[in-house]
C-alpha positions as a Python dict, from the first residue, in 0.01 Angstrom:
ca = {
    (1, 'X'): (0, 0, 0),
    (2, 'X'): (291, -150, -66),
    (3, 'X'): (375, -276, -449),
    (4, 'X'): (451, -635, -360),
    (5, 'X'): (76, -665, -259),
    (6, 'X'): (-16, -516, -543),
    (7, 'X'): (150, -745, -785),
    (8, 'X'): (124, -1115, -810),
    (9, 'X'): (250, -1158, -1128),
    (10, 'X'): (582, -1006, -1325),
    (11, 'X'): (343, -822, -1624),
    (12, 'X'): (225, -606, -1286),
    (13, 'X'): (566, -548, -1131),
    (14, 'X'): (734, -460, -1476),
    (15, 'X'): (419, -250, -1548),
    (16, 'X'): (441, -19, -1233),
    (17, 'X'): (817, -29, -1260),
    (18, 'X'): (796, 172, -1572),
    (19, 'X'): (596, 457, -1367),
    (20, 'X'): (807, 475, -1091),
    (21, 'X'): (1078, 701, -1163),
    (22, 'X'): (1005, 1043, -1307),
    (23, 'X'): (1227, 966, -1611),
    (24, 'X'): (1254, 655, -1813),
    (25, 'X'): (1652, 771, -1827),
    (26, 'X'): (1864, 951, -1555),
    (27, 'X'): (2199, 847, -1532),
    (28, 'X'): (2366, 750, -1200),
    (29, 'X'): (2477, 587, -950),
    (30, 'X'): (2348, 760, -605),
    (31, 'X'): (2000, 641, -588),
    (32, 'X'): (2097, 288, -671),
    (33, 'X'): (2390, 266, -458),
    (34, 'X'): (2148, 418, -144),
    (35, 'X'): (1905, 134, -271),
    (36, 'X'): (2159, -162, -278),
    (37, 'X'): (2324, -20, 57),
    (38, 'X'): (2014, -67, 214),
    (39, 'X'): (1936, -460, 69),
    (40, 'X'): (2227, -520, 241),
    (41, 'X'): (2362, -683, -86),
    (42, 'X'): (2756, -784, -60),
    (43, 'X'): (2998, -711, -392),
    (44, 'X'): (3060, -1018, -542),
    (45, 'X'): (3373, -1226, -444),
    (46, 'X'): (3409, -1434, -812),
    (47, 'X'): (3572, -1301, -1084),
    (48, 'X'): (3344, -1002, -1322),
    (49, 'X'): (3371, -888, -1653),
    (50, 'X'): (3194, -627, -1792),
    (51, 'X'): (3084, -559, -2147),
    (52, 'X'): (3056, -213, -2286),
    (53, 'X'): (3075, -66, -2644),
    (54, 'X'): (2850, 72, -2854),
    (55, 'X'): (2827, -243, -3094),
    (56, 'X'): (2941, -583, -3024),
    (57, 'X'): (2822, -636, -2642),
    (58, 'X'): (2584, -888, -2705),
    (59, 'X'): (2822, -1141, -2917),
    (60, 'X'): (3113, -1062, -2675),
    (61, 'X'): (2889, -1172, -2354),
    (62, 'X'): (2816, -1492, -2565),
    (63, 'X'): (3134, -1611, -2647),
    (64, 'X'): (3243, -1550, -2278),
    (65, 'X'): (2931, -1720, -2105),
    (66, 'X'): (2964, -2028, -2373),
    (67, 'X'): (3340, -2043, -2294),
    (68, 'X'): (3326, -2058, -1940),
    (69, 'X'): (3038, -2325, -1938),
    (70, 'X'): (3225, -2539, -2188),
    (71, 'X'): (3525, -2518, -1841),
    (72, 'X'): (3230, -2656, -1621),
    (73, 'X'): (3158, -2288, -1443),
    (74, 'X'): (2821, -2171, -1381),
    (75, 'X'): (2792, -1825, -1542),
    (76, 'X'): (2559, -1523, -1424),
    (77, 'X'): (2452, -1327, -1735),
    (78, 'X'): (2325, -972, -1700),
    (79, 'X'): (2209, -856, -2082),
    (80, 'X'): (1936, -616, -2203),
    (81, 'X'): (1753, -528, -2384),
    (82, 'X'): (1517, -860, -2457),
    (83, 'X'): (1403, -972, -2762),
    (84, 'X'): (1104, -1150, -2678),
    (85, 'X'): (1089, -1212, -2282),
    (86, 'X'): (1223, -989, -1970),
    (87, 'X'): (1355, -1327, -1839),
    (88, 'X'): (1624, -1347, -2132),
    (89, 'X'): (1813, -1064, -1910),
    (90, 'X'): (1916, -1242, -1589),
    (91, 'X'): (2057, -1598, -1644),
    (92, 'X'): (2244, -1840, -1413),
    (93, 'X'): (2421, -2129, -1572),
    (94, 'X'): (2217, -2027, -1895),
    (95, 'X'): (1881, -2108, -1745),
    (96, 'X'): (1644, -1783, -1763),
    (97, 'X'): (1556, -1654, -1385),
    (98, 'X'): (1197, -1759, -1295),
    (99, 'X'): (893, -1518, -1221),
    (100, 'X'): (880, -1596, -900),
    (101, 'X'): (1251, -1549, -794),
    (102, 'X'): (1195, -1203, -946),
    (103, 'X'): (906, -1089, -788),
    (104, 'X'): (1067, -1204, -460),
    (105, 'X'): (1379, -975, -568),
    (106, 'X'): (1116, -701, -686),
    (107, 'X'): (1012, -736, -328),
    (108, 'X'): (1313, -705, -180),
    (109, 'X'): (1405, -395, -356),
    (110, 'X'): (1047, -210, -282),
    (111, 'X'): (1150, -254, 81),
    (112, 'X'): (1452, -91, 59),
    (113, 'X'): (1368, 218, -160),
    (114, 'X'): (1324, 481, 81),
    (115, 'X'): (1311, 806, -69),
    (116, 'X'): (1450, 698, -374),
    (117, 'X'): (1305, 613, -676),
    (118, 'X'): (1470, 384, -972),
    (119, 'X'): (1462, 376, -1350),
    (120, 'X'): (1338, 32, -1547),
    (121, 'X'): (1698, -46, -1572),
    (122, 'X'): (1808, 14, -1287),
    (123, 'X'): (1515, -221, -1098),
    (124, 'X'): (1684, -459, -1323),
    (125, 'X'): (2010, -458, -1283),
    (126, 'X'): (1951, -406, -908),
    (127, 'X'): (1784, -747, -914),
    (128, 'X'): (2038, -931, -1124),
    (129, 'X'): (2309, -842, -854),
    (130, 'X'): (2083, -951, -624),
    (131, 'X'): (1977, -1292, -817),
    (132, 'X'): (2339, -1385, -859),
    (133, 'X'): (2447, -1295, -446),
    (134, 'X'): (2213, -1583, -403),
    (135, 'X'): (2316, -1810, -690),
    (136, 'X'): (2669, -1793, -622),
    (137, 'X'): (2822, -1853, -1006),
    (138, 'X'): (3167, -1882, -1054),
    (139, 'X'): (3208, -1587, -1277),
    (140, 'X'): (2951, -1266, -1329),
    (141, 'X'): (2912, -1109, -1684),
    (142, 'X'): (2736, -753, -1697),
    (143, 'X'): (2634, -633, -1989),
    (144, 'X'): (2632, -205, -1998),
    (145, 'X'): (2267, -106, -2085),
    (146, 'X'): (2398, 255, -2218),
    (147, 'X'): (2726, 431, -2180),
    (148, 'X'): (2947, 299, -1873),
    (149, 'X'): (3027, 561, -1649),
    (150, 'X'): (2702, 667, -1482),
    (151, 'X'): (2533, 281, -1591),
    (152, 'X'): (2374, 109, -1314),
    (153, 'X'): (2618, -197, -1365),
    (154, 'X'): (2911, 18, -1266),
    (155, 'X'): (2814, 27, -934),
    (156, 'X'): (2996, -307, -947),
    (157, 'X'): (3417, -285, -1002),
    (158, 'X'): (3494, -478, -1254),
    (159, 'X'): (3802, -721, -1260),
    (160, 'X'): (3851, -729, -1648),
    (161, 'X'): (3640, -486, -1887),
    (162, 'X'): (3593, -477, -2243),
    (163, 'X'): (3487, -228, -2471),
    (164, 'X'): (3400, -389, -2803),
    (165, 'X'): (3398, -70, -3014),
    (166, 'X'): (3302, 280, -2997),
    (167, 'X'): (3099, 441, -3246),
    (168, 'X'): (2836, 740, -3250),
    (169, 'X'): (2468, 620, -3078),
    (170, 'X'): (2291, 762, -2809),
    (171, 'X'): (2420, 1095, -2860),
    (172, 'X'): (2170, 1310, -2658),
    (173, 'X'): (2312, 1104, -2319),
    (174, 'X'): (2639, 1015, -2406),
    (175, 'X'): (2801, 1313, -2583),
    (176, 'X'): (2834, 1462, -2993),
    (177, 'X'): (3158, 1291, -3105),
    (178, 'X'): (3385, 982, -3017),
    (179, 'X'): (3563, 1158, -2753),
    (180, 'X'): (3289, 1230, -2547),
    (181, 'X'): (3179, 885, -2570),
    (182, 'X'): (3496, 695, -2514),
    (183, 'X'): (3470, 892, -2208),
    (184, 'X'): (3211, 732, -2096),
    (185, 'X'): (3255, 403, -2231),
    (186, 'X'): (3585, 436, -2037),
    (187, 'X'): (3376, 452, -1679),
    (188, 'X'): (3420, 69, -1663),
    (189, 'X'): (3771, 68, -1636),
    (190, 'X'): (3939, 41, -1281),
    (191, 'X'): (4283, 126, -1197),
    (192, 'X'): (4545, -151, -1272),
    (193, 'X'): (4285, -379, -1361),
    (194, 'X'): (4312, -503, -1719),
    (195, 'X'): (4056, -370, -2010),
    (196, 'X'): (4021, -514, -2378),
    (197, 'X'): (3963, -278, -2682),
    (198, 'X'): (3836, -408, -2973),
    (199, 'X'): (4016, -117, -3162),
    (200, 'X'): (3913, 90, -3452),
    (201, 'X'): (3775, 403, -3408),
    (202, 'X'): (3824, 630, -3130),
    (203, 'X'): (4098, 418, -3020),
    (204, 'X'): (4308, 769, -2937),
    (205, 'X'): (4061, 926, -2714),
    (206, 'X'): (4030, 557, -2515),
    (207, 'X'): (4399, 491, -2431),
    (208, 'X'): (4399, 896, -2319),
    (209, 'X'): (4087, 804, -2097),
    (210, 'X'): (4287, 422, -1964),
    (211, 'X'): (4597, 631, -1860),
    (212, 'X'): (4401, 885, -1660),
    (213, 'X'): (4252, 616, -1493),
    (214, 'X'): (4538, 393, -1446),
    (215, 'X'): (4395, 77, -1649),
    (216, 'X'): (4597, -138, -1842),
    (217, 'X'): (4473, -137, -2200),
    (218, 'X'): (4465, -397, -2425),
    (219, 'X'): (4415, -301, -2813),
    (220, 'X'): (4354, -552, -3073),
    (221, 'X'): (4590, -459, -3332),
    (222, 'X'): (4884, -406, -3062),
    (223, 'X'): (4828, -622, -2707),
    (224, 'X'): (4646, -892, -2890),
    (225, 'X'): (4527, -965, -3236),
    (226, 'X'): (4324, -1239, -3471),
    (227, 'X'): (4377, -1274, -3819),
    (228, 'X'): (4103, -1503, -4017),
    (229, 'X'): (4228, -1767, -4240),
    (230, 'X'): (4099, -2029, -4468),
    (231, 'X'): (3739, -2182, -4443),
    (232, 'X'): (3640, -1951, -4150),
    (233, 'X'): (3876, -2019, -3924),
    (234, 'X'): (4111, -1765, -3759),
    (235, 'X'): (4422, -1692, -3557),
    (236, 'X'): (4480, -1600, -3196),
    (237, 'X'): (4741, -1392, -3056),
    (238, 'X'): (4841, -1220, -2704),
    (239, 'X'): (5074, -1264, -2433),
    (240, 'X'): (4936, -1528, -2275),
    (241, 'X'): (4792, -1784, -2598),
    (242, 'X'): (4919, -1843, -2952),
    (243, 'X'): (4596, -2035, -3105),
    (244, 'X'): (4581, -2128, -3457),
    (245, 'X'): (4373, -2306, -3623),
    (246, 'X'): (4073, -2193, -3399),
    (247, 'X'): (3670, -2320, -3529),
    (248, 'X'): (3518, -2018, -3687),
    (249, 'X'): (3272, -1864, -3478),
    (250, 'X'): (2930, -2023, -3427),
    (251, 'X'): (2751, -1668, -3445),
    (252, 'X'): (2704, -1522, -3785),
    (253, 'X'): (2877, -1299, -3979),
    (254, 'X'): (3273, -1200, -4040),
    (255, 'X'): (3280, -1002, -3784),
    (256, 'X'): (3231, -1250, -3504),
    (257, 'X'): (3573, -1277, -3497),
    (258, 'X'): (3644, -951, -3360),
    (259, 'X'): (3410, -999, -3111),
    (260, 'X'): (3550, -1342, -3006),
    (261, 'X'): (3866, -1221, -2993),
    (262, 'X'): (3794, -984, -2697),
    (263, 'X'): (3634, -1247, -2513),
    (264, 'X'): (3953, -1429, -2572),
    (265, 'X'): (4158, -1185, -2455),
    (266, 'X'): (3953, -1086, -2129),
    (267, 'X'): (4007, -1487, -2035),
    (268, 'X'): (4303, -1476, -2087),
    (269, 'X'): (4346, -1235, -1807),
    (270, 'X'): (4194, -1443, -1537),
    (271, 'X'): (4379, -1764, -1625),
    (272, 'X'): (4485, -1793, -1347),
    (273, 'X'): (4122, -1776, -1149),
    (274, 'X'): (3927, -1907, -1404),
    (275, 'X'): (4189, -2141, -1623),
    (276, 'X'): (4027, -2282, -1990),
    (277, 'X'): (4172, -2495, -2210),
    (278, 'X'): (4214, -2497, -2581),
    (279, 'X'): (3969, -2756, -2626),
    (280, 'X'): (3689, -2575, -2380),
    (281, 'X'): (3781, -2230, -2562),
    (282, 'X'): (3688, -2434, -2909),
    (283, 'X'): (3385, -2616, -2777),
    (284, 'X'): (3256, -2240, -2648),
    (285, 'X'): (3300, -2082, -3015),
    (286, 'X'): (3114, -2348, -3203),
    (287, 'X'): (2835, -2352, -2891),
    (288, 'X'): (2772, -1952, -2879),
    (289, 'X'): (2471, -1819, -2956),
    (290, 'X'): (2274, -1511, -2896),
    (291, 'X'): (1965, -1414, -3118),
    (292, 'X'): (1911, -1169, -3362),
    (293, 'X'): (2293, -1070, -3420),
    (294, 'X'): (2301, -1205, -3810),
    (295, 'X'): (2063, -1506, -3749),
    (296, 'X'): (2001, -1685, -4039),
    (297, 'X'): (1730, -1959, -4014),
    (298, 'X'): (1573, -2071, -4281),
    (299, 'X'): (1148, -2120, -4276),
    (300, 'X'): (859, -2114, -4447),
    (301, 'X'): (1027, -2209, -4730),
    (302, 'X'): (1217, -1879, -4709),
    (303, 'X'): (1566, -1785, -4585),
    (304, 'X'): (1519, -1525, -4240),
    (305, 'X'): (1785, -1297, -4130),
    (306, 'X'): (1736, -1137, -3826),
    (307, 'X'): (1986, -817, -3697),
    (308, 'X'): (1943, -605, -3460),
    (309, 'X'): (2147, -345, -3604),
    (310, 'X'): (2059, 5, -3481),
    (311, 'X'): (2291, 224, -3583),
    (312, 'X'): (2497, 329, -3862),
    (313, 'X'): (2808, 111, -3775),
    (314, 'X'): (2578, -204, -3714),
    (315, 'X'): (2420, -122, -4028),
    (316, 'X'): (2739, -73, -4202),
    (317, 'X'): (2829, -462, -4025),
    (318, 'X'): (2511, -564, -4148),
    (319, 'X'): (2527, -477, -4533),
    (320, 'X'): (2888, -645, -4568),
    (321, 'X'): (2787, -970, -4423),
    (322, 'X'): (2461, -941, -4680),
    (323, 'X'): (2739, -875, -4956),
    (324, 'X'): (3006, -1173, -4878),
    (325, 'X'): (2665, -1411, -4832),
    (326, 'X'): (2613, -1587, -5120),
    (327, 'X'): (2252, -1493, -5275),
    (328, 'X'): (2048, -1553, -5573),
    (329, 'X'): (1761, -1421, -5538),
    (330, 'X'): (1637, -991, -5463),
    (331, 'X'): (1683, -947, -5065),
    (332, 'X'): (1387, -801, -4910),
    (333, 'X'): (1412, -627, -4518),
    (334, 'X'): (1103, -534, -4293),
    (335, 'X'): (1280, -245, -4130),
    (336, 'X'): (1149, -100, -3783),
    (337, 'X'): (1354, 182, -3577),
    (338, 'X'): (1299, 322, -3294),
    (339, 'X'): (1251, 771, -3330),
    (340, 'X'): (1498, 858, -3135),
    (341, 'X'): (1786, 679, -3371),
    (342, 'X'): (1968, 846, -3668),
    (343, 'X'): (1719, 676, -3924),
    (344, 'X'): (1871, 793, -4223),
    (345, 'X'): (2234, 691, -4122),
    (346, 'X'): (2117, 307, -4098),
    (347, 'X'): (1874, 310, -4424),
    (348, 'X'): (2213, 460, -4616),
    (349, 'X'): (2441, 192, -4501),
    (350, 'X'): (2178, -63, -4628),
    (351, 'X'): (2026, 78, -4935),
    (352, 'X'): (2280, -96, -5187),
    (353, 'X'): (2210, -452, -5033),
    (354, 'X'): (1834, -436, -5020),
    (355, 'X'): (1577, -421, -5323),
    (356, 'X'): (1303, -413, -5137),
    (357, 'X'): (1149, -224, -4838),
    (358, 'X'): (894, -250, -4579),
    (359, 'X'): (848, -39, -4297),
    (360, 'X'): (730, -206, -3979),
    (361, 'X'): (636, 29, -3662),
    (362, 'X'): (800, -7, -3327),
    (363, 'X'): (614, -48, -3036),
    (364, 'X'): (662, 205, -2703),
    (365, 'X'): (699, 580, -2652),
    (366, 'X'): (1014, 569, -2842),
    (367, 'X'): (856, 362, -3130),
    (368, 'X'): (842, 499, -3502),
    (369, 'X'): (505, 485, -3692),
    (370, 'X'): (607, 277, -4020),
    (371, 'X'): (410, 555, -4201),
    (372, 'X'): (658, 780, -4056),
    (373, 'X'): (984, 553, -4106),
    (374, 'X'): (913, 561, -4485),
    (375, 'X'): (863, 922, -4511),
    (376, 'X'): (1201, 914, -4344),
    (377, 'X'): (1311, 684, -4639),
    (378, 'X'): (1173, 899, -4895),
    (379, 'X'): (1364, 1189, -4746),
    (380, 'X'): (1678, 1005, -4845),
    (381, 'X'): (1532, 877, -5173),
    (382, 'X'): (1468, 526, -5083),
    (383, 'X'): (1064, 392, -5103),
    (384, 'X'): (929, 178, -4875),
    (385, 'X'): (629, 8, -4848),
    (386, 'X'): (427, 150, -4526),
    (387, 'X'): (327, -236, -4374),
    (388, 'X'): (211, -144, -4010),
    (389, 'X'): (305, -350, -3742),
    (390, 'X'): (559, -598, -3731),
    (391, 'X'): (336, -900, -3752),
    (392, 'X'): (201, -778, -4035),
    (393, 'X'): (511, -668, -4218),
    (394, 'X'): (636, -1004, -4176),
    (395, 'X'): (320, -1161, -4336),
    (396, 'X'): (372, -882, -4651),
    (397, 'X'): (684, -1011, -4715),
    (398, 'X'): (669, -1323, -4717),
    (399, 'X'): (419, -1326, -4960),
    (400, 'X'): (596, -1118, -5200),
    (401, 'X'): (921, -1354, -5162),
    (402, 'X'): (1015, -1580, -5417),
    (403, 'X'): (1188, -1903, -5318),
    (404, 'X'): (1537, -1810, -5413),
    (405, 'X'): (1521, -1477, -5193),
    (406, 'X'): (1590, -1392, -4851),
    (407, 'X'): (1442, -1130, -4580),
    (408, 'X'): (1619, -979, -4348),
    (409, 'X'): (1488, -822, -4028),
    (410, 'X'): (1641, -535, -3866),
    (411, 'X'): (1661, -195, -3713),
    (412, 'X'): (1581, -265, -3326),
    (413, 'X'): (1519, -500, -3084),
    (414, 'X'): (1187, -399, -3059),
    (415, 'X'): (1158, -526, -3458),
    (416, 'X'): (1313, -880, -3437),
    (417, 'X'): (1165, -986, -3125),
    (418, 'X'): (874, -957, -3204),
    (419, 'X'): (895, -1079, -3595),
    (420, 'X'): (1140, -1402, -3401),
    (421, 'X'): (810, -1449, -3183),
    (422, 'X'): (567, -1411, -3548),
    (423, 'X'): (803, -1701, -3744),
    (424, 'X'): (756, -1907, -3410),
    (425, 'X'): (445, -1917, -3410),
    (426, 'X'): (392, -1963, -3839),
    (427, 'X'): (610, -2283, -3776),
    (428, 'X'): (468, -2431, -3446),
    (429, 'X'): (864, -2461, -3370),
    (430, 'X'): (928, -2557, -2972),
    (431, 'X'): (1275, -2378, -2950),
    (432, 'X'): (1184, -1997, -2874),
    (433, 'X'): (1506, -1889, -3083),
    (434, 'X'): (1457, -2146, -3400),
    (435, 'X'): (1785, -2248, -3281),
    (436, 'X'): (1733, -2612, -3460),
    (437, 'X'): (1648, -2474, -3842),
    (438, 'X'): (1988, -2221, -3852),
    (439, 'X'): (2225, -2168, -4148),
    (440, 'X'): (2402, -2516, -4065),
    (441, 'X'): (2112, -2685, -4139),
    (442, 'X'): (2045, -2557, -4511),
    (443, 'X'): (2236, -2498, -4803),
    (444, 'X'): (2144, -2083, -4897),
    (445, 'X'): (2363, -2059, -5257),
}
């Protein structure tokens, strides 16, 4: 019987899409190129971008999406994972797709498998290409889901592609050391088509990996740059702009800039298909937003932070902002990691920033037990209180909180959506995100 009878709703579809494929993870692009082939989906004529890097992808897809919009284009969004609801992932104009345009897609798909057999992933990035032949945006953003090279979003070519930064995650897939993983991070990049590098690290073993290919490479530090300045805002440089003066970055945290700054510079390679002004590039850095990269909001009478960070270099992100935030009070963190992540690497870049420790357990066959996260803790020499699931990790500290300190939330996505979705419903607020009671709105020092 065919799946699409099966399943009216999306909890069904997303259900038996888990079960599909033999392995939750098996990089490639032959089965999903067979697939698409046989949809008879068309590569898209408007201008893409994609968005790899091992941190920074999120924030970078932001300012983009916010900066186009602000120019009057309708932007398709492919990002993953969610934080709270599989709809977050595919977004056209930024306006979530509905259920029923993806179970028609899911449809659609089922039909054309064949043989084959796809991953989770690759069922969903197979149906945001398909979502946005049909919506017809001006401009496409993909987001990489792991890697580059053998990701299902590289079955598109990109016309501009940006790697945020490279850094050590996902080892077991992607390789032991930096050069293995610019490598693959590098499978984005097309010959003579332009490609923004955030810089830092591994920035050797990247330009080695562009010239092979034949990309032109754009490093901060060299093709373009950003320096900040006084009262949060910053300086942009490159070939084609020279903007001072610029707002500081509506997402939070000092490192925002980085990220905006290769959203800047991929624009500024399609000027002349997708032309913004200074005023629409300012309106799209004080409008960005993505959850849980350095969210503050503050609620029940407490002050929330809410980071995703996931690995050591996120982490490392994570505990500077902490440090140049002004705080008077102990900080407190309901941490929750996923098994398969270098544990101890993230709880050492955060143990001088946080007093207090509760471990929350992750949910799914890659989840961590909290009673299992703080043995890892106490491996390391840092105790932590074992507080179950996130729901009720959240509820622990909040009552051990005083007024005057704050909580932050981190370790996976699998932690702060879920603890984004407990706060929402504590505070009865309408906006899924808490978008209305953010840092702007009180004073934290």
């Amino acid at each position: 019987m065919r799946p699409s009878v099966r399943f009216a709703d999306l909890p069904g579809w997303l259900e038996w899409q888990q079960g599909l494929h033999p392995h939750a993870i098996e990089p490639g692009l032959e089965r999903l190129g067979r697939v698409l082939l046989r949809t008879r989906w068309s590569p898209p004529t408007v201008p893409v971008i994609t968005v790899g890097g091992t941190n920074g992808k999120g924030s970078c897809v932001a300012f983009l999406e916010a900066v186009l919009r602000a120019s009057g284009r309708r932007v398709g969004t492919f990002t993953s994972p969610h934080l709270i609801d599989y709809r977050e992932r595919i977004r056209v104009d930024d306006v979530e797709v509905s259920a029923a345009t993806l179970i028609a897609v899911f449809e659609r798909i089922t039909d054309a498998l064949g043989e084959d057999t796809l991953t989770f992933f690759e069922f969903n990035a197979l149906a945001a290409l398909l979502i946005f032949a049909t919506a017809r945006p001006d401009c496409i953003v993909l987001e990489v889901g792991m890697g580059g090279r053998l990701d299902a979003v590289n079955i598109v070519d990109a016309d501009v592609a940006i790697i945020a930064s490279l850094g050590l995650d996902h080892l077991e897939w992607l390789g032991p050391d930096l050069e293995s993983i610019a490598h693959e991070k590098a499978g984005i990049l097309r010959p003579n088509h332009p490609a923004v590098f955030g810089g830092g690290a591994g920035a050797e073993a990247l330009a080695r990996e562009a010239r092979m290919i034949g990309a032109r490479l754009l490093r901060r530090g060299h093709e373009f740059d950003a320096w900040a300045a006084a009262d949060g805002r910053w300086r942009f440089a490159d070939d084609c702009w020279q903007l001072d003066d610029l707002p500081a970055p509506a997402l939070g945290g000092l490192h925002q800039i980085d990220n905006a700054a290769c959203a800047l510079a991929a624009l500024a390679q399609l000027q002349d298909r997708l032309p913004v002004t200074r005023s629409q590039i300012e309106s799209g850095l004080r409008s960005a937003f993505t959850p849980g990269r350095f969210q503050r909001v503050w609620a029940l009478d407490r002050e929330w932070i809410f980071d995703v960070a996931h690995n050591a270099d996120a982490a490392r992100v994570l505990a500077r902002n902490l440090s140049e935030t002004g705080q008077r009070g102990r900080t407190l963190a309901v941490c929750g990691m996923l098994a398969d992540k270098d544990v101890a690497a993230v709880l050492r870049e955060m143990r001088s920033v946080v007093d207090t420790w509760f471990a929350a357990s992750t949910a799914g066959e890659r989840g961590l037990e909290s009673a299992a996260l703080a043995q890892r803790g106490a491996e390391i020499g840092i105790a932590m209180d074992d507080a179950g699931p996130v729901h009720v990790a959240m509820a622990t500290a909040r009552r051990e909180a005083a007024e005057r300190d704050r909580i932050v939330v981190f370790g996976s996505f699998h932690t702060v959506g879920p603890a984004i979705g407990w706060l929402r419903e504590q505070t009865g607020h309408h906006d899924r995100w808490l978008r209305a009671e953010t840092s702007g709105s009180k004073s934290y020092t």
